[in-house]
Structure formats: structure tokens, C-alpha cells
N, C-alpha and C positions, 0 to 999 in steps of 0.2 A: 495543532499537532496531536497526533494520537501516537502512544507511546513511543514517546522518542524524546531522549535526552543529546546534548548539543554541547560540545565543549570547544573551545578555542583558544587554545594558546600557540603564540607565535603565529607561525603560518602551517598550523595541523590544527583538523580539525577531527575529532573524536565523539561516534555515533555512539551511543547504547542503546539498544533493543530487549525488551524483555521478552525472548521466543516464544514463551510458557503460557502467554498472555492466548484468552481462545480467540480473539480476536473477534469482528462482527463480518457477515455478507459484503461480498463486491458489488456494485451497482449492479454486475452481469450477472449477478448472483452463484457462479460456478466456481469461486472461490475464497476464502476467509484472508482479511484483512489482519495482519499483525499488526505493523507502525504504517502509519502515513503523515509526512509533512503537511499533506493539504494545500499542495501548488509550491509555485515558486516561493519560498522564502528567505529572507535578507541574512547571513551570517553577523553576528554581532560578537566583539569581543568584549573580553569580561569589564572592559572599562567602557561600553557602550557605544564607541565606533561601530559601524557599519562598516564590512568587508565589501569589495565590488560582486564577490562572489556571492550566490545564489544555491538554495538546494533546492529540488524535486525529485522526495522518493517514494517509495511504495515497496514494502514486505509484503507480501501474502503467498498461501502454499493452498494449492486446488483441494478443492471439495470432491471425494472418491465420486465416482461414476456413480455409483450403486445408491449415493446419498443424496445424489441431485431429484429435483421431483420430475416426472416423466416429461416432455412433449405430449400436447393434446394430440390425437389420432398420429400416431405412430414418433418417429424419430426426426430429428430435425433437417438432415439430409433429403428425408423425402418430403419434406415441408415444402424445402425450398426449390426440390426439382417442381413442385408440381405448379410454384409461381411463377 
């Protein structure tokens, strides 16, 4: 889990994210990762049960246009028309 706190009491479950965090590259690279769980995982409550329920989340907010690094020989539109 990358920044992500997890709380469980009763049957609520309660995320914290710290926004402010820069976060790292998406594998697509065209946008920064805030929090990610890192797949399915198991809710646990504070006395170490296992919920049936499951998370899988992902925060991130796009990488401006202007800051992504270019397409070799032009834009990626005409990349793909011309395959």
C-alpha cells in the first residue's frame, strides 16, 4: 500500500490519503500516482478478522500536457494511423 491508511470500525470503513504527497509515475507514465492499495486487498478489523470485503484503489491526477516528454517523430495519433 502506498499512502493509504485503513480503518474499520463496525461495518464503515474509513480511507485517509495524504493529497500533498508528489506522488511517483504511472506505469503509462502520463500520470502521478497519489495512494495505491496495490490490487485486491483483504479488509481487516482492528481485532484481526478478515471482512469478505476487498479493496482496489488508485488516486492519481494527470501529468500536464506540456510536462509529458514528446512522441518520437511526431504525436502519437499519427503514430498510430500510420501502423
Amino acid at each position: 500500500m502506498e499512502n493509504l491508511i485503513l480503518k474499520v470500525k463496525d461495518n464503515t470503513l474509513t480511507i485517509t490519503i495524504d493529497l500533498s504527497v508528489p506522488g511517483r509515475p504511472s506505469n503509462s507514465g502520463r500520470s502521478t500516482v497519489i495512494a495505491c492499495s496495490g490490487g485486491n486487498i483483504p479488509l481487516i478489523t482492528p481485532d484481526g478478522e478478515y471482512r469478505v470485503e476487498r479493496l482496489n484503489l488508485t488516486v492519481s491526477k494527470p501529468i500536464p500536457q506540456e510536462e509529458l516528454p514528446a512522441w518520437p517523430d511526431g504525436d502519437m495519433a499519427a503514430i498510430t494511423e500510420q501502423t
